[in-house]
matplotlib code that plots the C-alpha trace (Angstrom):
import matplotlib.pyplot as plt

x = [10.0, 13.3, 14.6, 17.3, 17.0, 19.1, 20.2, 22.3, 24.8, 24.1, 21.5, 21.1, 19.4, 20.8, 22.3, 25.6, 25.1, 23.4, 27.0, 29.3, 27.3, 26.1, 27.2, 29.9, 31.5, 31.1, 33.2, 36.3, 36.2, 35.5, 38.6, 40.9, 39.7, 40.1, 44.1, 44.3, 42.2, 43.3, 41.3, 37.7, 38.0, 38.4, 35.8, 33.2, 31.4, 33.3, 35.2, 32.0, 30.0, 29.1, 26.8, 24.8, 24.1, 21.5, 18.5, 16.1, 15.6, 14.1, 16.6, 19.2, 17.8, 17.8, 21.1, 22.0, 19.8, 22.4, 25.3, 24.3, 23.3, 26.4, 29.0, 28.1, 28.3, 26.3, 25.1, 22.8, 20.7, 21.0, 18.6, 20.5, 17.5, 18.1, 16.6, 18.1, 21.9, 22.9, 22.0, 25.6, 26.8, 30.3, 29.1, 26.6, 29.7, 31.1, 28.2, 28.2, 31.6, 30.8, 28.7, 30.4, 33.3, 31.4, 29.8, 32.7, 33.5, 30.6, 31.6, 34.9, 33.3, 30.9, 28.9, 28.6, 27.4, 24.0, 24.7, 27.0, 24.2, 25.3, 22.9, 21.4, 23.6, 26.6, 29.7, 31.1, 35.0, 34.7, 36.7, 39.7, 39.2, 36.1, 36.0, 32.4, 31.9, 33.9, 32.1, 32.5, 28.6, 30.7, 32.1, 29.8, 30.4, 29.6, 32.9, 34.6, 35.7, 33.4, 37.1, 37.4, 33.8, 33.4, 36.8, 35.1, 32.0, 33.6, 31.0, 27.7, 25.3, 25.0, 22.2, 20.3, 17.6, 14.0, 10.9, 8.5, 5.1, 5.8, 4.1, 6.0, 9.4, 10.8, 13.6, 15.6, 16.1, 19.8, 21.7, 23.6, 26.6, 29.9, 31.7, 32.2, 30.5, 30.6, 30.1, 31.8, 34.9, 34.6, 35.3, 37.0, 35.7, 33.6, 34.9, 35.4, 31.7, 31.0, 31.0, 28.3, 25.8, 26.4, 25.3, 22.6, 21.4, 21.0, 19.1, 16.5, 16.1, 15.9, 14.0, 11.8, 11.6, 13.0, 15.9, 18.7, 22.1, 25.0, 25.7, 28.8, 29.8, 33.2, 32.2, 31.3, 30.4, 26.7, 25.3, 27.4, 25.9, 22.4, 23.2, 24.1, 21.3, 19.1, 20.5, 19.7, 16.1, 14.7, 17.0, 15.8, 11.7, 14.0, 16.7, 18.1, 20.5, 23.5, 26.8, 26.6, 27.9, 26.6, 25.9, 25.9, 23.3, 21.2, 21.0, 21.4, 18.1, 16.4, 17.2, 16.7, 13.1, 12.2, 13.5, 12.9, 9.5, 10.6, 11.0, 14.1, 15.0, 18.3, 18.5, 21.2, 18.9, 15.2, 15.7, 17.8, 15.2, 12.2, 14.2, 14.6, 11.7, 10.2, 12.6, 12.1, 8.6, 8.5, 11.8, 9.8, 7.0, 9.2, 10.9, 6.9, 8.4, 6.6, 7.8, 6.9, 8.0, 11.9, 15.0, 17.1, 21.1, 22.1, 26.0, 26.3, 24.7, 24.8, 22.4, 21.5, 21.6, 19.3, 16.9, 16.2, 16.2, 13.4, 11.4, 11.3, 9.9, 7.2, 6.2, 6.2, 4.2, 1.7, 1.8, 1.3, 0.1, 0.5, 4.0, 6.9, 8.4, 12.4, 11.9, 14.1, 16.7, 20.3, 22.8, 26.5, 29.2, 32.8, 32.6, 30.1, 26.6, 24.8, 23.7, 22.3, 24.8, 27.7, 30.7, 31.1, 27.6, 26.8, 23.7, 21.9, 23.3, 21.6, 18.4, 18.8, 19.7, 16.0, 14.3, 16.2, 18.7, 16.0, 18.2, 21.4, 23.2, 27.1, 28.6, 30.0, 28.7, 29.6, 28.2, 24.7, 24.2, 23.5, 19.9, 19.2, 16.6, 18.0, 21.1, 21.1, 24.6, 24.8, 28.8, 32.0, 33.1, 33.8, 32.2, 30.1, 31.7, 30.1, 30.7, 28.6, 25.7, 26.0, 24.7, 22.0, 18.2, 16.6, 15.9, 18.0, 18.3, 21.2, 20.5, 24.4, 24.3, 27.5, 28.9, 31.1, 31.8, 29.1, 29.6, 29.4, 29.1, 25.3, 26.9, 29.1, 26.0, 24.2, 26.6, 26.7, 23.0, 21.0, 17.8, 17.4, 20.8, 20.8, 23.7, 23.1, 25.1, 23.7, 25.6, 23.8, 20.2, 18.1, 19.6, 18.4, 19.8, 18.1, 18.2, 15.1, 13.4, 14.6, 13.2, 9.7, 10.0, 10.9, 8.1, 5.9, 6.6, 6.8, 3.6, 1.1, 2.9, 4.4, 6.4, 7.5, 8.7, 7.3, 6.9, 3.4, 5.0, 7.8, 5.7, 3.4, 6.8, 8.0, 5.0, 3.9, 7.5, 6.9, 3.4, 5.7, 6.9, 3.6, 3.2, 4.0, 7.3, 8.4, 10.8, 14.2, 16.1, 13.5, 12.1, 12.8, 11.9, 15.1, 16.0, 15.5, 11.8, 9.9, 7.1, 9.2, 8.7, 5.2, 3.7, 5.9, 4.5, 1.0, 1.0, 1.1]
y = [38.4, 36.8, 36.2, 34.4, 30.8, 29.1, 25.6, 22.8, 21.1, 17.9, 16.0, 14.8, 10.9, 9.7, 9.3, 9.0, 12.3, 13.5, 12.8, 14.6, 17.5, 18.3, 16.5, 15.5, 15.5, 19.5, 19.7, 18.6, 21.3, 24.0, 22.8, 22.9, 26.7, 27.6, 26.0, 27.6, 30.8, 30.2, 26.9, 28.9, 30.0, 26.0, 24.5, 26.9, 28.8, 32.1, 32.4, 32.5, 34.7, 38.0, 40.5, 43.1, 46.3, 49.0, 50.6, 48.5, 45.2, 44.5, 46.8, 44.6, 41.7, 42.5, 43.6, 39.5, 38.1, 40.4, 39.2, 35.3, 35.3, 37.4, 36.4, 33.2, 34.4, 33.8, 36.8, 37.4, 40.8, 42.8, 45.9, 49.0, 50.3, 53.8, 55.6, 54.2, 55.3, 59.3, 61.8, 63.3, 61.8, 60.6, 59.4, 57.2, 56.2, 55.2, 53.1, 51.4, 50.5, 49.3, 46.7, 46.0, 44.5, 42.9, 40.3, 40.4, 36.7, 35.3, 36.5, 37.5, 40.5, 42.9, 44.7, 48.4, 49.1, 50.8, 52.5, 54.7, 55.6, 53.1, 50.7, 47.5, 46.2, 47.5, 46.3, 44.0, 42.8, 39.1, 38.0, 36.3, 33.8, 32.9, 28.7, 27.8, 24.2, 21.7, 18.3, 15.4, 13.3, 10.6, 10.3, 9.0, 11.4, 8.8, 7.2, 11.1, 12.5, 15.6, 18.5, 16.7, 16.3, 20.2, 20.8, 19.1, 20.9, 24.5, 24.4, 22.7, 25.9, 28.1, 30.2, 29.8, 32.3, 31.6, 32.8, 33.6, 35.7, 39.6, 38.2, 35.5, 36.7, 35.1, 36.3, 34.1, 33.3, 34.6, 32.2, 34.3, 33.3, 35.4, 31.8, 32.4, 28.9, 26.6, 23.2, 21.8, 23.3, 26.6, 30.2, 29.3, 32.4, 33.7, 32.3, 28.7, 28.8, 29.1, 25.4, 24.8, 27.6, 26.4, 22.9, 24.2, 26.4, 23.0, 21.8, 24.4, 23.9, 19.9, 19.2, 22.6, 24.1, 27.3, 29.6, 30.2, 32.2, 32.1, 35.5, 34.6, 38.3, 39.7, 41.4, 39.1, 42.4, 41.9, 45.6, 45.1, 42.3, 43.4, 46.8, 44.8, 42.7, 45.5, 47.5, 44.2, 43.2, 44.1, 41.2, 39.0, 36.6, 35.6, 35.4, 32.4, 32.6, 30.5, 29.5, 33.0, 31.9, 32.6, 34.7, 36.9, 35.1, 35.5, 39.7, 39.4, 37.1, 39.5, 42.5, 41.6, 40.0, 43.4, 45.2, 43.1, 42.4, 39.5, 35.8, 35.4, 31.8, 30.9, 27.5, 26.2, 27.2, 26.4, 24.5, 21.3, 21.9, 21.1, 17.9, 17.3, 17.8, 15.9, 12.9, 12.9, 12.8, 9.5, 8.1, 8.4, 6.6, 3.6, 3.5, 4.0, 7.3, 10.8, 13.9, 16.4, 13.6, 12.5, 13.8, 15.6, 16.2, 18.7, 19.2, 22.1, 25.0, 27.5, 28.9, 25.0, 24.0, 26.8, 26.7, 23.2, 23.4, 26.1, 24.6, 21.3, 23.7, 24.8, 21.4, 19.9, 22.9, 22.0, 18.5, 19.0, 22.4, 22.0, 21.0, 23.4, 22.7, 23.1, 21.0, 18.1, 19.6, 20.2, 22.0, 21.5, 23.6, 23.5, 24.8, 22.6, 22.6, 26.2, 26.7, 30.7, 32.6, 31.0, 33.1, 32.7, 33.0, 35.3, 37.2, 34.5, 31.5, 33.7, 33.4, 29.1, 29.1, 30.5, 28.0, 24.7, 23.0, 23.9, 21.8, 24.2, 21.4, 22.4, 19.3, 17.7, 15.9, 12.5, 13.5, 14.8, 12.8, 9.7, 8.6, 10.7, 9.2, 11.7, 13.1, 15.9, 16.7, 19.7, 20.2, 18.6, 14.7, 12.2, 13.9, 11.0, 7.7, 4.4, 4.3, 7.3, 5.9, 3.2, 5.1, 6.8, 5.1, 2.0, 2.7, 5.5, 7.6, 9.0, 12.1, 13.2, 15.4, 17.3, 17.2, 16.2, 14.3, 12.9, 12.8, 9.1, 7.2, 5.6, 1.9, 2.5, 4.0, 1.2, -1.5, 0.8, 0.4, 2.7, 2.2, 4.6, 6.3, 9.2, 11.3, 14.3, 12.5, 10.6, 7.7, 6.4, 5.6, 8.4, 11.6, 14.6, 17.2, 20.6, 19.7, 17.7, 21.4, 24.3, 23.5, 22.5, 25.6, 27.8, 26.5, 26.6, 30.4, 31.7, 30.0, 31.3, 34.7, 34.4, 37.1, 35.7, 31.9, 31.4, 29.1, 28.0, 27.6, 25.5, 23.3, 22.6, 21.8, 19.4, 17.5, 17.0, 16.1, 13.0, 12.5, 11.2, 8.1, 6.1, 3.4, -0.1, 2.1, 3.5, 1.3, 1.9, 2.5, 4.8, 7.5, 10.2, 9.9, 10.8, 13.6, 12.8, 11.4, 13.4, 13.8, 15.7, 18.9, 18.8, 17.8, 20.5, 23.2, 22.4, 22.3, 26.6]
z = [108.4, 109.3, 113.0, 114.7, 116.2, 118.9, 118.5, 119.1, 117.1, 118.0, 119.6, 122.8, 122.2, 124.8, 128.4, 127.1, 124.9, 127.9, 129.7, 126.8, 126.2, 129.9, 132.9, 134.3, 131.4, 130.7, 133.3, 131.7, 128.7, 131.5, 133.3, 130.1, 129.6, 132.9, 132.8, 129.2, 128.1, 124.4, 124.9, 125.0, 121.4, 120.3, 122.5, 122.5, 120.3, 121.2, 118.2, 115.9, 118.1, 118.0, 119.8, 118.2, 120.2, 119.3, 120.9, 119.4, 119.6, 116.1, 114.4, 116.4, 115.0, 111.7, 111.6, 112.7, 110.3, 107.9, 109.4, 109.5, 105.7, 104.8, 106.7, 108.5, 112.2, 115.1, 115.7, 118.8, 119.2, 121.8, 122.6, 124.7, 127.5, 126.0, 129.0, 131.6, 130.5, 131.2, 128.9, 128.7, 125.7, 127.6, 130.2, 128.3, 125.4, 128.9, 130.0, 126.8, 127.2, 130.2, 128.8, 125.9, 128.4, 130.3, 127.7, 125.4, 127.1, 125.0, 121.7, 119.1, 118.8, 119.3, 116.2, 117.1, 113.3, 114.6, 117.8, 115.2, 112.9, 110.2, 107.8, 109.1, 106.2, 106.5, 105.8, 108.6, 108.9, 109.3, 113.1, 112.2, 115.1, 113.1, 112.8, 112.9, 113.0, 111.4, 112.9, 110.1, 109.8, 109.8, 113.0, 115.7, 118.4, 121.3, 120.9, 121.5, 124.7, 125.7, 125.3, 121.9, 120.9, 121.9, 120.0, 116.9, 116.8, 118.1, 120.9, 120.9, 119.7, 116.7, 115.4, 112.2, 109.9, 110.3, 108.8, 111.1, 111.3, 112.9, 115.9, 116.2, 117.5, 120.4, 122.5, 124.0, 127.5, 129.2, 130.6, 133.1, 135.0, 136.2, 136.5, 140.3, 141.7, 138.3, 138.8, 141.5, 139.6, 141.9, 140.6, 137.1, 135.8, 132.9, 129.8, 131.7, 132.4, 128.9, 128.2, 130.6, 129.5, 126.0, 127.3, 129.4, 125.7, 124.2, 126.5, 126.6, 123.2, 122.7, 125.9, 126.3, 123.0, 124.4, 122.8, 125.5, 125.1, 127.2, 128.9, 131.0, 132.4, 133.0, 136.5, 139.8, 141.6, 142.2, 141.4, 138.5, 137.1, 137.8, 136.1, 132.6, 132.9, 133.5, 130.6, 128.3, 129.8, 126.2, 124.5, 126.9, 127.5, 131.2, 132.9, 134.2, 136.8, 136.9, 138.9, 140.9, 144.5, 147.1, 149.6, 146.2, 144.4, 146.6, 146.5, 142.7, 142.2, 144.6, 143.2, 139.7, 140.5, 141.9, 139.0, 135.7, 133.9, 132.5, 135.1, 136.9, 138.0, 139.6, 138.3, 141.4, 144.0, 142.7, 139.6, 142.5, 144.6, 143.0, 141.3, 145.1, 146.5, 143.6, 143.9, 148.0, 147.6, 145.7, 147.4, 150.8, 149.0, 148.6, 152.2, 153.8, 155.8, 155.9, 154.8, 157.9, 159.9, 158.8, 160.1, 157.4, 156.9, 154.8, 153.5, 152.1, 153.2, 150.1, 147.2, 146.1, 150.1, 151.3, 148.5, 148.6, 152.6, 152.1, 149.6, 151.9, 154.7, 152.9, 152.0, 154.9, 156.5, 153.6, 154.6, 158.4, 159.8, 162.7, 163.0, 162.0, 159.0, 160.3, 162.8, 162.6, 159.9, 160.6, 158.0, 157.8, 156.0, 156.1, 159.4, 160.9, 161.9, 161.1, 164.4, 165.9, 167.1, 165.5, 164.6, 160.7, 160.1, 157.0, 157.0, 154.8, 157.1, 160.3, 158.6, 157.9, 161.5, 162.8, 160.8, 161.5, 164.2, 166.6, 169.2, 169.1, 167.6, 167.4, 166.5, 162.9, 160.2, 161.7, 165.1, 163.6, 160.8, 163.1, 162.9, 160.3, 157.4, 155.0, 153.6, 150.8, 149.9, 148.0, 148.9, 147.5, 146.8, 149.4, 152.7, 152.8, 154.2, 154.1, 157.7, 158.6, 156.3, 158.5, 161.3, 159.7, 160.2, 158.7, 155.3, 154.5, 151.7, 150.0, 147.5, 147.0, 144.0, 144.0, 140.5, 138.6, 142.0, 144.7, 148.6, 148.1, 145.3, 144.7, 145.1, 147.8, 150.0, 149.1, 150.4, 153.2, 153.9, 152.2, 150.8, 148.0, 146.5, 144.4, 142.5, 140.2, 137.7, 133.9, 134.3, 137.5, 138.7, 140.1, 138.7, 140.6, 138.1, 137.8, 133.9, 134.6, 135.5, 133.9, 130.0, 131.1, 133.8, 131.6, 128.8, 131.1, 132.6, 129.0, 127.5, 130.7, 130.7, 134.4, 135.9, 138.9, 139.8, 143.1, 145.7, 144.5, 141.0, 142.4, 144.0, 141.5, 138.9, 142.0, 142.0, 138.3, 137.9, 140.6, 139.5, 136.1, 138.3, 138.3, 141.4, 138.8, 138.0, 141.1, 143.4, 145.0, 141.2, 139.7, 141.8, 139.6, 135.3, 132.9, 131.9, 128.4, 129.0, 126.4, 129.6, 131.6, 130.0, 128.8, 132.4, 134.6, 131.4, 131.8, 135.4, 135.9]

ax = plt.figure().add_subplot(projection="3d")
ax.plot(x, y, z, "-o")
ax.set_aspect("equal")
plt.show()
């Protein structure tokens, strides 16, 4: 039989690619959108996109293997849960509509040609938007700028007809974002985000072997977007969770792990803090300082801040017992140090508060981030000053992995003092980027039939990924292995 595959346009052979296709330079196509809609139908693949509904997922799919061979679309199938809509007829036309808006930002249109009762093969009106790609051979794309590269190739994905065995069918993970928190861009919206899931798609694909689709979703309200992604869990192997903000996120993940079959990863909150937690493991290594036993700085206390501040926890209660694992660990947010008790505290910001700052700290970054050994920035460029580094302990080190813009650059907190500095950016030493998770993650997840990401399953992903650094390799420049390191993926899959 015949199925649909996800894949890139281009490869990704290098950091520089690395840099066009994913970040930081993803980050200036989603800008251009966001200042200019019109702009998401020339450097995406919107405009030769489109979904197909039914309530089967195979019927689905054959009606996009139609539409590909026919008409040259992308299409993506998309299976309706039947018996979870109403049984009146309008209010389930309604619910349909429903979802039909809501994931219309991915595509030019969306093929309704079954839900109506009509042949797989029906006749379909071509979108008029339609470009496909239009990328010359002869044009080395290194020397491009990411908007024009993405311009050139009309996005960086498109599908393509395979024959595989009936057995052999494999849906493709959801990249799911509302395009509230994208980047360090903010909320651009949907169809903004759209560049990024597109690059994250090709990197499933090239580095983990796994087909992902960009479901950027009109709605930010959370029972919204858990509704849509419940209606769809038959389209879907996972979901992966992407630029939701938080204190949303956080309900959304939970909510959907409770009610999905399928994993459910949010990539800014677990997918950083494993990279972390791996790169700190073997940064601490190098410096000759213990885990359980350093004091930690945290700007930015949100999904990626909290996740990686609970991951740490549970390490270092692995680590040492007897000593708790908060202890020593103070968060800062635009409002200062999360302490209990304080004001502007949200519900999820109470619950960081019982577990670190064990001291009542109430004072500012500058104030609390003296003596510190560590400093995870998770928050927005330039909080970090070379003068603050200055006051942090011997041996310091600097993971500030805000993109497309660190806290401090890697040199400058090096001059300042630091031993070890880290950015989550390509074009610098030590990139803690969740890209060095998610494919292997998700490879990994998929292949053992896992249907729930853990804490044991993040753990083990955190340390096969520093088990990759081995001790000739691993100094004050390498503590974490590329993203593109062929490893990477194979060693965090094999490690479920």
């Amino acid at each position: 039989m015949k199925s649909i595959e996800i894949v890139p346009k281009i490869k990704v052979e290098n950091k520089k690619m690395l840099a066009l296709i994913y970040t930081p330079g993803v980050a200036k196509s989603s800008t251009a959108i966001y200042e200019d809609y019109d702009k998401v139908f020339d450097l995406t693949n919107r405009s030769n996109s489109v979904g197909v509904l039914s309530f089967n997922y195979n019927d689905s799919l054959k009606r996009a293997v139609y539409l590909k061979e026919a008409y040259g679309v992308d299409a993506y199938p998309f299976e309706i849960k039947r018996s979870a809509l109403s049984d009146d007829e309008t209010v389930r036309n309604d619910e349909i509509d429903f979802l039909i808006k809501n994931i219309m930002p991915n595509f030019i249109g969306v093929d309704a040609a079954l839900i109506k009762g009509l042949p797989y093969d029906a006749e379909f009106d071509t979108p008029k938007m339609s470009k496909g790609c239009v990328f010359s051979e002869n044009i080395n794309p290194e020397t491009l700028e990411p908007v024009e590269l993405r311009r050139l190739l009309g996005g960086v994905i498109e599908t393509r007809v395979v024959d595989i065995l009936p057995d052999e069918i494999k849906k493709p993970v959801a990249i799911v974002s509302d395009g509230s928190a994208v980047l360090g861009l903010g909320n651009i919206g949907a169809e903004a985000g759209i560049p990024v899931m597109e690059g994250k798609a090709v990197l499933f694909k090239e580095l983990g072997g796994v087909d992902a689709m960009p479901l950027c979703l009109k709605t930010q309200v959370p029972s919204e977007i858990e509704r849509i992604v419940y209606l769809l869990e038959g389209s879907f192997s996972g979901v992966n969770l992407e630029d939701i903000s938080a204190p949303r996120c956080f309900e959304v993940e939970e909510n959907l792990i409770n009610s999905l079959s399928i994993p459910v990863f949010h990539d800014d909150q677990h997918g950083t803090a494993i990279v972390v937690l791996a790169g700190l493991l073997n940064a601490l290594k190098v410096v000759d300082k213990d885990l359980a036993d350093v004091k930690i700085v945290f700007s930015g206390a949100g999904a990626a801040g909290q996740a990686i501040c609970r991951l740490l926890i549970k390490m270092r209660e692995i680590l040492n017992p007897k000593k708790s694992g908060g202890d020593g660990i103070l968060m800062f947010d635009k409002a200062g140090c999360v302490y209990k008790g304080r004001d502007c505290n949200d519900e999820s910001l109470d619950k960081i508060a019982e577990i670190t700052n064990y001291e009542n700290f109430k004072g500012n970054l500058t104030e609390g981030i003296k003596g510190a050994d560590i400093f995870i920035g998770v928050s927005a460029k330039g909080v970090l000053t070379q003068d603050m580094v200055r006051t942090m302990a011997q041996n310091a080190v600097i993971f500030a992995i805000a993109n497309p813009e660190p806290e401090i650059l890697p040199n400058l907190a090096l001059d300042a003092g630091a031993k070890i500095a880290a950015s989550g950016r390509s074009d610098f030493c030590n990139q803690i980027n969740n890209s060095l998770v998610f494919p292997g993650l998700f490879k990994g997840v998929l292949d053992n039939g896992l249907k729930k990401i853990d804490d044991d399953v993040k753990i083990k992903a955190a340390l096969a990924l520093a088990e990759i650094v081995n001790e000739d390799e691993l100094c004050s420049d390498f503590i974490i292995p590329d993203a593109l390191d062929g490893r990477v993926s194979l060693k965090i899959a094999a490690s479920f």
